[in-house]
mmCIF file of the protein (N, C-alpha, C, O) and its ligand, coordinates in Angstrom:
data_MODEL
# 
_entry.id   MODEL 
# 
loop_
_entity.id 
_entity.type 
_entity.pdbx_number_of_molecules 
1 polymer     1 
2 non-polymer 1 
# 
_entity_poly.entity_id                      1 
_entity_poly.type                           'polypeptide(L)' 
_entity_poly.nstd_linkage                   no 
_entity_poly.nstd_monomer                   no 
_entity_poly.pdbx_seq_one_letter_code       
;(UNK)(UNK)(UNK)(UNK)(UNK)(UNK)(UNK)(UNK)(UNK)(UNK)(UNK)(UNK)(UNK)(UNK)(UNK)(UNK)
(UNK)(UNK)(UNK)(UNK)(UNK)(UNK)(UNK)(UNK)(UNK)(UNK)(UNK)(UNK)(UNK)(UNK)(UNK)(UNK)
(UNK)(UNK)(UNK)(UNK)(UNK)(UNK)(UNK)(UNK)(UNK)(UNK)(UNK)(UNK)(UNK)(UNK)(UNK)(UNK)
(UNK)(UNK)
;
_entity_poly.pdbx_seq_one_letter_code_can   XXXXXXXXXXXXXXXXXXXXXXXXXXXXXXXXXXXXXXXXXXXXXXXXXX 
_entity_poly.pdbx_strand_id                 A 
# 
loop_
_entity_poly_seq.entity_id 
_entity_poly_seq.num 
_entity_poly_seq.mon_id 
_entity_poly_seq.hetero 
1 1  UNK n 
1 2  UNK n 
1 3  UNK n 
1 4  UNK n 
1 5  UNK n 
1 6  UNK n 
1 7  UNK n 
1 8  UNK n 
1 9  UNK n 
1 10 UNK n 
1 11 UNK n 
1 12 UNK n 
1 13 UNK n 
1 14 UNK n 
1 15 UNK n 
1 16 UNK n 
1 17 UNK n 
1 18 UNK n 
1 19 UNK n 
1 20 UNK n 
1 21 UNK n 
1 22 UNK n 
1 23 UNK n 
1 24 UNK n 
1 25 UNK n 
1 26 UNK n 
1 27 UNK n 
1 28 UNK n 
1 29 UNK n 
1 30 UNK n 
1 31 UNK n 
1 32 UNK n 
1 33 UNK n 
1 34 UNK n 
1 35 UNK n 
1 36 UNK n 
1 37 UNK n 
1 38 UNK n 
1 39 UNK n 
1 40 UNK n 
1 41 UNK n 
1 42 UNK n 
1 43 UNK n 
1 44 UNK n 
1 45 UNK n 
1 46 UNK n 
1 47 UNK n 
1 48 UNK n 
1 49 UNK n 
1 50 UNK n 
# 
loop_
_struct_asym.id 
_struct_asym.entity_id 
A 1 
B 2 
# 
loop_
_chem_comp.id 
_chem_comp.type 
_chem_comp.mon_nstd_flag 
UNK 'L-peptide linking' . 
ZN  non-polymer         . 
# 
_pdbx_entity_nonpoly.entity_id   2 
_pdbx_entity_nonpoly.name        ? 
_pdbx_entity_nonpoly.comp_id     ZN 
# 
_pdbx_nonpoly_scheme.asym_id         B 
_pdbx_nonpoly_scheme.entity_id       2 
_pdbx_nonpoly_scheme.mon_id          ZN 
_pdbx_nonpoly_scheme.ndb_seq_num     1 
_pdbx_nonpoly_scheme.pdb_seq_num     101 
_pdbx_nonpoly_scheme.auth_seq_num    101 
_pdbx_nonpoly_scheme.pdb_mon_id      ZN 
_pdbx_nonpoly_scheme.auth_mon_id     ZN 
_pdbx_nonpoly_scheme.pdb_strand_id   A 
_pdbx_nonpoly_scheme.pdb_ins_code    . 
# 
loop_
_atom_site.group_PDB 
_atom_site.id 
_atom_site.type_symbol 
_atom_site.label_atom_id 
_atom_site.label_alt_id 
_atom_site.label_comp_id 
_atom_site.label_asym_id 
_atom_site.label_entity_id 
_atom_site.label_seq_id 
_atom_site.pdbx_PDB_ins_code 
_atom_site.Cartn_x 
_atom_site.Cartn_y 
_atom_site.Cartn_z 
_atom_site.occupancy 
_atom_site.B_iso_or_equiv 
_atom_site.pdbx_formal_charge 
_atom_site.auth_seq_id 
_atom_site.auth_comp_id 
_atom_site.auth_asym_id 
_atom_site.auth_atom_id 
_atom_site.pdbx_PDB_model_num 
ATOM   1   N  N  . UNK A 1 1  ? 87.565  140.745 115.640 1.00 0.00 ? 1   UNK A N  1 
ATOM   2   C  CA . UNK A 1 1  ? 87.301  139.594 114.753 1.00 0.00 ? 1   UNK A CA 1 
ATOM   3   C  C  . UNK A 1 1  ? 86.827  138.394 115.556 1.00 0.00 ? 1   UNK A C  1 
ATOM   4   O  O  . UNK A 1 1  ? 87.504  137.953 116.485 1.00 0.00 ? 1   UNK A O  1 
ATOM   5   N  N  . UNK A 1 2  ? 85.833  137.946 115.248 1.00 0.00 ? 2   UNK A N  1 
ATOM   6   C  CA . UNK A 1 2  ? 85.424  136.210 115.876 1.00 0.00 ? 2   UNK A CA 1 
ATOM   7   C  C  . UNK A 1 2  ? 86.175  135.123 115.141 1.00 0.00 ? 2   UNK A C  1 
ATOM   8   O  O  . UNK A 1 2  ? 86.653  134.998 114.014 1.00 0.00 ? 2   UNK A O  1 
ATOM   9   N  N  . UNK A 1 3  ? 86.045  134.060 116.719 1.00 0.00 ? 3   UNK A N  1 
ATOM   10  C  CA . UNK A 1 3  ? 87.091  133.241 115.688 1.00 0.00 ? 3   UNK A CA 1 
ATOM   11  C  C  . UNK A 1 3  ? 86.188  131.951 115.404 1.00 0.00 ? 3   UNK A C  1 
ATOM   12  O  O  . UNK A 1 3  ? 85.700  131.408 116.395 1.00 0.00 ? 3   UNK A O  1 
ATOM   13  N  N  . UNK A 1 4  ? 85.945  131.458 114.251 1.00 0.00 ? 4   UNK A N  1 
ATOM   14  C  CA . UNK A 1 4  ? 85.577  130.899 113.757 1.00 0.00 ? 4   UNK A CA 1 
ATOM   15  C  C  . UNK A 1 4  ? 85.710  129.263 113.570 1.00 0.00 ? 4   UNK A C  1 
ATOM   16  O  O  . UNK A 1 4  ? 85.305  128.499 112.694 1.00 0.00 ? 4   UNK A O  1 
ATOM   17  N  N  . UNK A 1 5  ? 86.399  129.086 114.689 1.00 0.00 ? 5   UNK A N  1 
ATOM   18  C  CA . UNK A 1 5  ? 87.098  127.547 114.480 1.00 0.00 ? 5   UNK A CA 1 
ATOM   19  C  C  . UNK A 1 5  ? 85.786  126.659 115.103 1.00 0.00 ? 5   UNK A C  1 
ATOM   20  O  O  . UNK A 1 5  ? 85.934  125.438 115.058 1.00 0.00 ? 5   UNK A O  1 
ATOM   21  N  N  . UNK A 1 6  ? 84.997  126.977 115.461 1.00 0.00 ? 6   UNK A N  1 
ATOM   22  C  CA . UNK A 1 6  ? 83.860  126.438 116.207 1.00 0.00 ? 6   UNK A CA 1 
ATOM   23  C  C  . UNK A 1 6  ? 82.980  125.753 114.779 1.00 0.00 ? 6   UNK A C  1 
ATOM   24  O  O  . UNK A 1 6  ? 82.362  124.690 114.718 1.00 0.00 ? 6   UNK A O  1 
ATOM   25  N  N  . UNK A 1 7  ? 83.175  126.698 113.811 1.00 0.00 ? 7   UNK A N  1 
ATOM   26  C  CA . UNK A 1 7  ? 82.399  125.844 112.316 1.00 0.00 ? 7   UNK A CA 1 
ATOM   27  C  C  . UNK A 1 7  ? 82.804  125.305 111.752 1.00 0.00 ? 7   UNK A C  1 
ATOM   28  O  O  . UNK A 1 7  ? 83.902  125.536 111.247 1.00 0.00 ? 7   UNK A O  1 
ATOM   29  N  N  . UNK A 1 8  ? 82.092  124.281 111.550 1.00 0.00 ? 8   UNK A N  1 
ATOM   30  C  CA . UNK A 1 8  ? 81.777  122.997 110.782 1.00 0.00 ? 8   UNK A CA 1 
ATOM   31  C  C  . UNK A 1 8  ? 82.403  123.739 109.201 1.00 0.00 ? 8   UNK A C  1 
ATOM   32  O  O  . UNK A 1 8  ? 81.893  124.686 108.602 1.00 0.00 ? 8   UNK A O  1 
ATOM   33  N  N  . UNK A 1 9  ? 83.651  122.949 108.808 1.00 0.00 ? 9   UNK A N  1 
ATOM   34  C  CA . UNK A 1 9  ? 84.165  123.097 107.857 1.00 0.00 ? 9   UNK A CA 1 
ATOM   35  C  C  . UNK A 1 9  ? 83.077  122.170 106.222 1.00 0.00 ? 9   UNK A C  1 
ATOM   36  O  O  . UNK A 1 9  ? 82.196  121.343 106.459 1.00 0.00 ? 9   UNK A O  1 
ATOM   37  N  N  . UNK A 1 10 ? 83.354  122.479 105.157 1.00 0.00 ? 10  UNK A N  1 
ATOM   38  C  CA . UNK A 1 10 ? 82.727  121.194 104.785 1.00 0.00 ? 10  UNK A CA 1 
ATOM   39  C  C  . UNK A 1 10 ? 84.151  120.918 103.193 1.00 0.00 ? 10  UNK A C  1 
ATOM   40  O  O  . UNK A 1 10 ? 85.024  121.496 102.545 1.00 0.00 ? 10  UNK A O  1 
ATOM   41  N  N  . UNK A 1 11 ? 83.778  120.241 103.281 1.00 0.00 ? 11  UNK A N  1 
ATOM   42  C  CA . UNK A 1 11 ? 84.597  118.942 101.868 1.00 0.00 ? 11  UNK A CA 1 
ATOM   43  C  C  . UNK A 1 11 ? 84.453  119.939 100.831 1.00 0.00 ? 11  UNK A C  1 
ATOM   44  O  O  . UNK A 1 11 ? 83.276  120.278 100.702 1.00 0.00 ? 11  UNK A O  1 
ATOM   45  N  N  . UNK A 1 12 ? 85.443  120.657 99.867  1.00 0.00 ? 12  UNK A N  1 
ATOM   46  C  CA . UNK A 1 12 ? 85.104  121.263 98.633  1.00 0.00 ? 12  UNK A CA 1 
ATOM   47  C  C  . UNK A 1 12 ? 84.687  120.357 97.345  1.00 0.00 ? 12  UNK A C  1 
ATOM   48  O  O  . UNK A 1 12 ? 84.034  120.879 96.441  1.00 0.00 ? 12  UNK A O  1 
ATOM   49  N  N  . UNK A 1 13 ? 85.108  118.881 97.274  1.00 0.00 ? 13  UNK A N  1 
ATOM   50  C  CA . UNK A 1 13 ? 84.830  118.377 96.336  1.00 0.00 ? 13  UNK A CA 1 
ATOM   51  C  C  . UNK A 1 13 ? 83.444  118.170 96.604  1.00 0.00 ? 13  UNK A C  1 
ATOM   52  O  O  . UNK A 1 13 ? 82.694  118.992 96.077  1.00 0.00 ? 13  UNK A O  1 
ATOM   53  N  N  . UNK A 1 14 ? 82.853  117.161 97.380  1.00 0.00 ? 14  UNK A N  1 
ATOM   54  C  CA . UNK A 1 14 ? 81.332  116.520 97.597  1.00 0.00 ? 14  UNK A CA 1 
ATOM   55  C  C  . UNK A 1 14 ? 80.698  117.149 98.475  1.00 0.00 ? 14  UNK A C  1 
ATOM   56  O  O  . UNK A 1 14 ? 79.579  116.722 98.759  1.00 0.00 ? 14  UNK A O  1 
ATOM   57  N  N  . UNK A 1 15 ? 81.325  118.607 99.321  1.00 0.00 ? 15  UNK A N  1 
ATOM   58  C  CA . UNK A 1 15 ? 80.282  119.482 100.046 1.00 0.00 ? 15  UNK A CA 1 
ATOM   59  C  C  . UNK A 1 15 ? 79.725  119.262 101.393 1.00 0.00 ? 15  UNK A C  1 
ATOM   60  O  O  . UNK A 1 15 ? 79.112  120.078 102.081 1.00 0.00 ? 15  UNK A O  1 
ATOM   61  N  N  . UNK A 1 16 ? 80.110  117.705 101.746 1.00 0.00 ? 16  UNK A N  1 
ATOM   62  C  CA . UNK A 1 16 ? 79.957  117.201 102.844 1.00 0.00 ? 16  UNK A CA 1 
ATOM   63  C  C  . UNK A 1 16 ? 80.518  117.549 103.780 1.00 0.00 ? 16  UNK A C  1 
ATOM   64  O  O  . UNK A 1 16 ? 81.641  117.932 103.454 1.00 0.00 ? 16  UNK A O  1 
ATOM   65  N  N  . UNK A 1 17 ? 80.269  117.668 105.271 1.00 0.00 ? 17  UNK A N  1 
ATOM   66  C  CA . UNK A 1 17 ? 80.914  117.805 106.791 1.00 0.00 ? 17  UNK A CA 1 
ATOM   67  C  C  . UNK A 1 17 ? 81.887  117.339 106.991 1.00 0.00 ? 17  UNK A C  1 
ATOM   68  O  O  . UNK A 1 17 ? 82.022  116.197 107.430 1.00 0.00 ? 17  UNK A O  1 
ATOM   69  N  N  . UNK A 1 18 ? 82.878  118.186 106.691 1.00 0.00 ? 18  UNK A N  1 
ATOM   70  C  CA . UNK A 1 18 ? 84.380  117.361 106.701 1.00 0.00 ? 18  UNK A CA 1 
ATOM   71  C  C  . UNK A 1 18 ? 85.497  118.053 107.999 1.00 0.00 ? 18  UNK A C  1 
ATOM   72  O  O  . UNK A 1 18 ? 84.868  119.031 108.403 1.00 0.00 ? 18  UNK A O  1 
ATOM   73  N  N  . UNK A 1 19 ? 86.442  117.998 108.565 1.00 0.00 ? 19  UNK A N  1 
ATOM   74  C  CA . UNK A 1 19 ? 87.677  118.326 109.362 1.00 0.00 ? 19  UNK A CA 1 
ATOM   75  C  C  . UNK A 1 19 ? 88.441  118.941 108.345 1.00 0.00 ? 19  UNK A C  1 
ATOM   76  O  O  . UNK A 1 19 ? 88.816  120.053 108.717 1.00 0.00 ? 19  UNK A O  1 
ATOM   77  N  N  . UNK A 1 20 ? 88.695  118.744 107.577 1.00 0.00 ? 20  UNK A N  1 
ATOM   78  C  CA . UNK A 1 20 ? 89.530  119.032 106.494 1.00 0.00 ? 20  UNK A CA 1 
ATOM   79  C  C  . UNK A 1 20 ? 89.038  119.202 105.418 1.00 0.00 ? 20  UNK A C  1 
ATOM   80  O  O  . UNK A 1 20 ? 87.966  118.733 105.037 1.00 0.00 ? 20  UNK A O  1 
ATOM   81  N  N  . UNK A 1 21 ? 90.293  120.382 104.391 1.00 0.00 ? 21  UNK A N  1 
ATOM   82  C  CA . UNK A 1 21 ? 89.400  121.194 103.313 1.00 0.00 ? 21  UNK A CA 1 
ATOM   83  C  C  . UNK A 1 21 ? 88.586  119.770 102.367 1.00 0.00 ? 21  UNK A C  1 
ATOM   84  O  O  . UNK A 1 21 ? 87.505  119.935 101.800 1.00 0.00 ? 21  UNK A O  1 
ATOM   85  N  N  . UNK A 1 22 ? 89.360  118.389 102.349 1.00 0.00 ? 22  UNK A N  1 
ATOM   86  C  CA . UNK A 1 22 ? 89.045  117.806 101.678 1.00 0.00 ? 22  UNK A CA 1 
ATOM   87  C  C  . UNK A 1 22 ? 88.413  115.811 102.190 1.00 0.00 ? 22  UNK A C  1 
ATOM   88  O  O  . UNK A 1 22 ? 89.406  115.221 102.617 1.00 0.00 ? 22  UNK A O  1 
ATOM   89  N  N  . UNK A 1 23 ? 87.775  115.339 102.197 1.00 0.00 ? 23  UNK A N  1 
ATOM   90  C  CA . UNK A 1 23 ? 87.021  114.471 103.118 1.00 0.00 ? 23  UNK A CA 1 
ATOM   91  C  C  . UNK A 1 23 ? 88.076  113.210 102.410 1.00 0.00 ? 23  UNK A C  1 
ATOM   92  O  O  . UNK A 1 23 ? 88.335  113.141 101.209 1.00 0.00 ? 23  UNK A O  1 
ATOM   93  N  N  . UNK A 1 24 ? 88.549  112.339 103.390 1.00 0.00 ? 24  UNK A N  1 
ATOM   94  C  CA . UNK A 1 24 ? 89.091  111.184 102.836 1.00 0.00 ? 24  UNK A CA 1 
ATOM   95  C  C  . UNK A 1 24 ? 88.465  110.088 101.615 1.00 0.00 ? 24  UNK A C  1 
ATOM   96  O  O  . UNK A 1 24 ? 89.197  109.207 101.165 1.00 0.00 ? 24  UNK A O  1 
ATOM   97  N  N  . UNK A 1 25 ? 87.233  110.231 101.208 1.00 0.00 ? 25  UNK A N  1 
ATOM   98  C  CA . UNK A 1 25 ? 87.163  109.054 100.394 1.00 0.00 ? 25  UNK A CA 1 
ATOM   99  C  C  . UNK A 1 25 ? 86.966  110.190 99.186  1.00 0.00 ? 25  UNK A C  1 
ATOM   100 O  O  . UNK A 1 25 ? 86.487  109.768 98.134  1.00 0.00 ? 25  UNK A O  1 
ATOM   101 N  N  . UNK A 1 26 ? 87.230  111.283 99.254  1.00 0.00 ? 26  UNK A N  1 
ATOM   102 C  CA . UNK A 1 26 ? 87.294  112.607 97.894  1.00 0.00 ? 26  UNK A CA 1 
ATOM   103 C  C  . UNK A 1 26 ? 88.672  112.044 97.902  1.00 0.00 ? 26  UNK A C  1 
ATOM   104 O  O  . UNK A 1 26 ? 88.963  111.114 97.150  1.00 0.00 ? 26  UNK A O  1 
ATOM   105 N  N  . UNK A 1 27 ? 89.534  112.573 98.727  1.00 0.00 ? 27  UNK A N  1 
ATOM   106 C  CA . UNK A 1 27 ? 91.029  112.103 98.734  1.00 0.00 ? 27  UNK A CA 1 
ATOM   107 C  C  . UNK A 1 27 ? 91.489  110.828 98.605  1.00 0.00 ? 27  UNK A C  1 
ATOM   108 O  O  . UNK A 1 27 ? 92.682  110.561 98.459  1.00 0.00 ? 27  UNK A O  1 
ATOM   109 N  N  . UNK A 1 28 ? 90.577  109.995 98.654  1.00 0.00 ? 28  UNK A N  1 
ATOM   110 C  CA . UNK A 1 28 ? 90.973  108.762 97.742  1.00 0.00 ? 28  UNK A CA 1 
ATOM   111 C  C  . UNK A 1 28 ? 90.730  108.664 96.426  1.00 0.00 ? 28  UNK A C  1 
ATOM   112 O  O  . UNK A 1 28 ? 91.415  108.070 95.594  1.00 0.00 ? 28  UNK A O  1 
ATOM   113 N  N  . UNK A 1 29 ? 89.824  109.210 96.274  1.00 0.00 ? 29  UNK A N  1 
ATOM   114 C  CA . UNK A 1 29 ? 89.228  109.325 94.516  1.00 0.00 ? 29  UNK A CA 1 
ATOM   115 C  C  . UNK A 1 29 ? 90.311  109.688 93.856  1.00 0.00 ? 29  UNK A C  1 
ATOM   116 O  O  . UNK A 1 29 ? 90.935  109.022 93.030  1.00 0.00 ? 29  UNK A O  1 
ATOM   117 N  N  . UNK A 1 30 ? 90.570  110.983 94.314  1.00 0.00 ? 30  UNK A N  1 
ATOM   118 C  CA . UNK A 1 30 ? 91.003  111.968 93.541  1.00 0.00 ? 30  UNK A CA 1 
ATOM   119 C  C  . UNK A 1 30 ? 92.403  111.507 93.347  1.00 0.00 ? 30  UNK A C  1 
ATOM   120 O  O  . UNK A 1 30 ? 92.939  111.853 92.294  1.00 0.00 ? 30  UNK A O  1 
ATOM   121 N  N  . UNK A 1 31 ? 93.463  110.384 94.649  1.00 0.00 ? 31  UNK A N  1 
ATOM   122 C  CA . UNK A 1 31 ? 94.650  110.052 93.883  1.00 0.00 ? 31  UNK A CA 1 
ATOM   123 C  C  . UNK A 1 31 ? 94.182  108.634 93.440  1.00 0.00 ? 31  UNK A C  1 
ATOM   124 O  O  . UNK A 1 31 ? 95.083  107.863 93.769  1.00 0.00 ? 31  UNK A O  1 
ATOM   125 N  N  . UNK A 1 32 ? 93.458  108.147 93.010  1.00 0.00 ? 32  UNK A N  1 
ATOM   126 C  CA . UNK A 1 32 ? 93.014  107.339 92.646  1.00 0.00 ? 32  UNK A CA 1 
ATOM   127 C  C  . UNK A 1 32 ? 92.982  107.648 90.564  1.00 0.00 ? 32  UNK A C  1 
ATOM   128 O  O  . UNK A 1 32 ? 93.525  107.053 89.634  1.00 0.00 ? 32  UNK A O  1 
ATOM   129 N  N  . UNK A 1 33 ? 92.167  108.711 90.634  1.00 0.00 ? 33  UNK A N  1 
ATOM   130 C  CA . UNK A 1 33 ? 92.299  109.274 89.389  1.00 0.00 ? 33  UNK A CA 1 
ATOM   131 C  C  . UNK A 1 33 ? 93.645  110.092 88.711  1.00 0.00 ? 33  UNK A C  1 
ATOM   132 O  O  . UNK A 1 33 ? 93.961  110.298 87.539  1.00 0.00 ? 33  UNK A O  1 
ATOM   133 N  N  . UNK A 1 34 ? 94.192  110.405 89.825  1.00 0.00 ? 34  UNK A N  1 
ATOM   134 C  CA . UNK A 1 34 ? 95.527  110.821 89.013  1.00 0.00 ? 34  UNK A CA 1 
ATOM   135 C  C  . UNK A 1 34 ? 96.432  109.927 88.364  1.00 0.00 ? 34  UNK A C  1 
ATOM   136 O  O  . UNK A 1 34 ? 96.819  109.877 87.196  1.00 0.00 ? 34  UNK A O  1 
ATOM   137 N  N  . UNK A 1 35 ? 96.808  108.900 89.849  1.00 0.00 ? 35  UNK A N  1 
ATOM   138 C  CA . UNK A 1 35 ? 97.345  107.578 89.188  1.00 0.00 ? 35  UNK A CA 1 
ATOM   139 C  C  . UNK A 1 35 ? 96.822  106.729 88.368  1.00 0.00 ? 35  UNK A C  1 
ATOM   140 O  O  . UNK A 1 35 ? 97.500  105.778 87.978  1.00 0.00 ? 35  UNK A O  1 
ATOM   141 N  N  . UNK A 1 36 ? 95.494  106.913 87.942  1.00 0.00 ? 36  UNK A N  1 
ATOM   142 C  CA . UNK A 1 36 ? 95.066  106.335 86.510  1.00 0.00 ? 36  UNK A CA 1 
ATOM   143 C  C  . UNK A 1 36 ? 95.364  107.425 85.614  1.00 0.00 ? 36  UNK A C  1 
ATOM   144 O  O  . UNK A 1 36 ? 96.202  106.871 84.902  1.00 0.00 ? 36  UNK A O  1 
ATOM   145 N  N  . UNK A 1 37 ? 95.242  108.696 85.123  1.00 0.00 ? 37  UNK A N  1 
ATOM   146 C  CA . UNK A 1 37 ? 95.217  109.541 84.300  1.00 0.00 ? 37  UNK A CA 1 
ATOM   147 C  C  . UNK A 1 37 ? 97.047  109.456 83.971  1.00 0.00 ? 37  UNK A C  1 
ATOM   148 O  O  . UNK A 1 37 ? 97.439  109.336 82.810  1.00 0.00 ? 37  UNK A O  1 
ATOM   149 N  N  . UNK A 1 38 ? 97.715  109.510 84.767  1.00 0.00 ? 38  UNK A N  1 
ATOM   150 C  CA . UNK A 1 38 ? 99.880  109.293 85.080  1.00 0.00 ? 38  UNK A CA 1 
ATOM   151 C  C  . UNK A 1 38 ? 99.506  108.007 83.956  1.00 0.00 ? 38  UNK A C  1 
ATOM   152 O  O  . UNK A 1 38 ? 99.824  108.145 82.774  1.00 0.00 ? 38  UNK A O  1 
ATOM   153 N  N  . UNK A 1 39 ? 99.127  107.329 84.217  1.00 0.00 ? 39  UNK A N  1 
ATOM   154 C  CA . UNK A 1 39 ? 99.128  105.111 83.603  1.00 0.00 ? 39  UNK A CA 1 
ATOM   155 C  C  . UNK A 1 39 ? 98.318  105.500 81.993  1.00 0.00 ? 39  UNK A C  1 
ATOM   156 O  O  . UNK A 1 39 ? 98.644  104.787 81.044  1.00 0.00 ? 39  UNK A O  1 
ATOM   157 N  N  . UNK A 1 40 ? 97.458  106.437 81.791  1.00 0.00 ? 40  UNK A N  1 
ATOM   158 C  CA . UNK A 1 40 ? 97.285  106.932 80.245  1.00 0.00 ? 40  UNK A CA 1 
ATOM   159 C  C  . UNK A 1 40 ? 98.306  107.187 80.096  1.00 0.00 ? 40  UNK A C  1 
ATOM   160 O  O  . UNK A 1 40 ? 99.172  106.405 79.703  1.00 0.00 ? 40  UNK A O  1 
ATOM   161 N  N  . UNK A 1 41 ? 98.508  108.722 80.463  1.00 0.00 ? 41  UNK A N  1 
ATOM   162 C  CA . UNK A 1 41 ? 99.394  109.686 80.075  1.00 0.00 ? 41  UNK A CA 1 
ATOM   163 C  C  . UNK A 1 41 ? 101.253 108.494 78.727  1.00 0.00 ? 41  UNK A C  1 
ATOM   164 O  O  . UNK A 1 41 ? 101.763 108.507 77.607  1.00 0.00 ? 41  UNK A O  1 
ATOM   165 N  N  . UNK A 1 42 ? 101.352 107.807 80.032  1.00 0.00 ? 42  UNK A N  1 
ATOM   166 C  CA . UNK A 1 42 ? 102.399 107.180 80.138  1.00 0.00 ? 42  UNK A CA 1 
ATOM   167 C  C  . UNK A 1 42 ? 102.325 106.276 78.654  1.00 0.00 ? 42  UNK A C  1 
ATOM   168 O  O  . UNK A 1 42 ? 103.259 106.080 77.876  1.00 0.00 ? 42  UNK A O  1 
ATOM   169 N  N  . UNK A 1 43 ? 100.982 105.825 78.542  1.00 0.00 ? 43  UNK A N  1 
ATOM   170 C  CA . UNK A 1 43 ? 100.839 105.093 77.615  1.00 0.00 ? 43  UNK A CA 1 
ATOM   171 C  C  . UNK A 1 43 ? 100.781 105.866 76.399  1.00 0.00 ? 43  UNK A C  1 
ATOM   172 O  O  . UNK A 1 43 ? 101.765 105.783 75.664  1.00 0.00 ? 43  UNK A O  1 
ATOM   173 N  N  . UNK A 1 44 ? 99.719  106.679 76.005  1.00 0.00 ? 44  UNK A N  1 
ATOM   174 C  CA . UNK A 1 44 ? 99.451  107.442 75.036  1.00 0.00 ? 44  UNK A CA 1 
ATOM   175 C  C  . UNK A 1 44 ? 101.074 107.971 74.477  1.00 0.00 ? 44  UNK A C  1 
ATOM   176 O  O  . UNK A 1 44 ? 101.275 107.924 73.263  1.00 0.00 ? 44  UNK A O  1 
ATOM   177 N  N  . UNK A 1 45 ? 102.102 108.422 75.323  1.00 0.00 ? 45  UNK A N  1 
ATOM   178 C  CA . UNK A 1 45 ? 103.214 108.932 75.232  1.00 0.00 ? 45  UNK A CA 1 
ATOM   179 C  C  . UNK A 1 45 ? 103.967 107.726 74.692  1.00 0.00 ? 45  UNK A C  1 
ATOM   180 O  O  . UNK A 1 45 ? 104.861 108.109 73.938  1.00 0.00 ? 45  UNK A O  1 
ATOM   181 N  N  . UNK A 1 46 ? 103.920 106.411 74.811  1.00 0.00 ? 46  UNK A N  1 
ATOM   182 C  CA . UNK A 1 46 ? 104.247 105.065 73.953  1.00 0.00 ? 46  UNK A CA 1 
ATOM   183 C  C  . UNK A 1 46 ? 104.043 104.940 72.852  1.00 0.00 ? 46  UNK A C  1 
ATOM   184 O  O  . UNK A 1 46 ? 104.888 104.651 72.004  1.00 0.00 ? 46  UNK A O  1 
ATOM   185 N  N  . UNK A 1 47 ? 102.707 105.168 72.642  1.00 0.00 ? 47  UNK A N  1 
ATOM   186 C  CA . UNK A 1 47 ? 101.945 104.687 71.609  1.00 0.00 ? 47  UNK A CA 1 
ATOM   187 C  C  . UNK A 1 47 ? 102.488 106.067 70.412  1.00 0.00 ? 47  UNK A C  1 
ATOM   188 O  O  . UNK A 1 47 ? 103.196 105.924 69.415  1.00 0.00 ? 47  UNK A O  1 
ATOM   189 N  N  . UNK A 1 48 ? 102.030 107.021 70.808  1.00 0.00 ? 48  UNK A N  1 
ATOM   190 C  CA . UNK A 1 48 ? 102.955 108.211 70.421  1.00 0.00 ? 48  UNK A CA 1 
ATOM   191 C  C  . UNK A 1 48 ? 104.037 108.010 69.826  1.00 0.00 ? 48  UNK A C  1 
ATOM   192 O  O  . UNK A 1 48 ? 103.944 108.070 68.600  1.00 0.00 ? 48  UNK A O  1 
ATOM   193 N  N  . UNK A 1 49 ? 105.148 107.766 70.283  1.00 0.00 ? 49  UNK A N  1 
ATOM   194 C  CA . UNK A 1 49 ? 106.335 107.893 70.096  1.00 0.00 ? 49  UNK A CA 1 
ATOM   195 C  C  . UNK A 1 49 ? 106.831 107.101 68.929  1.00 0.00 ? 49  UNK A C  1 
ATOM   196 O  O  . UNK A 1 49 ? 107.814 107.400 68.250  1.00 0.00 ? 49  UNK A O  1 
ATOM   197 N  N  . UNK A 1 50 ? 105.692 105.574 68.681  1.00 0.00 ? 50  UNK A N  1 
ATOM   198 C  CA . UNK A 1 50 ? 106.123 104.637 67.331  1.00 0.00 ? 50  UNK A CA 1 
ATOM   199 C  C  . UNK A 1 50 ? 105.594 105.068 66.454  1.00 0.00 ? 50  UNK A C  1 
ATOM   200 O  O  . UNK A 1 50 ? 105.738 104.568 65.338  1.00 0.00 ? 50  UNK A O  1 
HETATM 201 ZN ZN . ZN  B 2 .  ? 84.319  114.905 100.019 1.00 0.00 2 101 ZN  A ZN 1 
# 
């Protein structure tokens, strides 16, 4: 088997040349959007409930 650590990984979200499966400003987005989608969630479940 060859070992493969020599390649250039890339970002699964934006596809870009990344170190990691996922590139930091994807990984900002992305908890960026959760903790807005949690701040609906939270609300809708308010609004809901009366
Ligand atoms: Zn990315």
């Amino acid at each position: 088997m060859k070992d493969d650590s020599d390649k250039d990984s890339t970002c699964t979200i934006c596809g870009k040349p990344s170190k990691e499966m996922i590139c930091e400003p994807c990984r900002i987005k992305i908890r960026g959007e959760a903790l807005e989608h949690k701040k609906e969630e939270e609300k809708a479940g308010r609004v809901d409930k009366k």
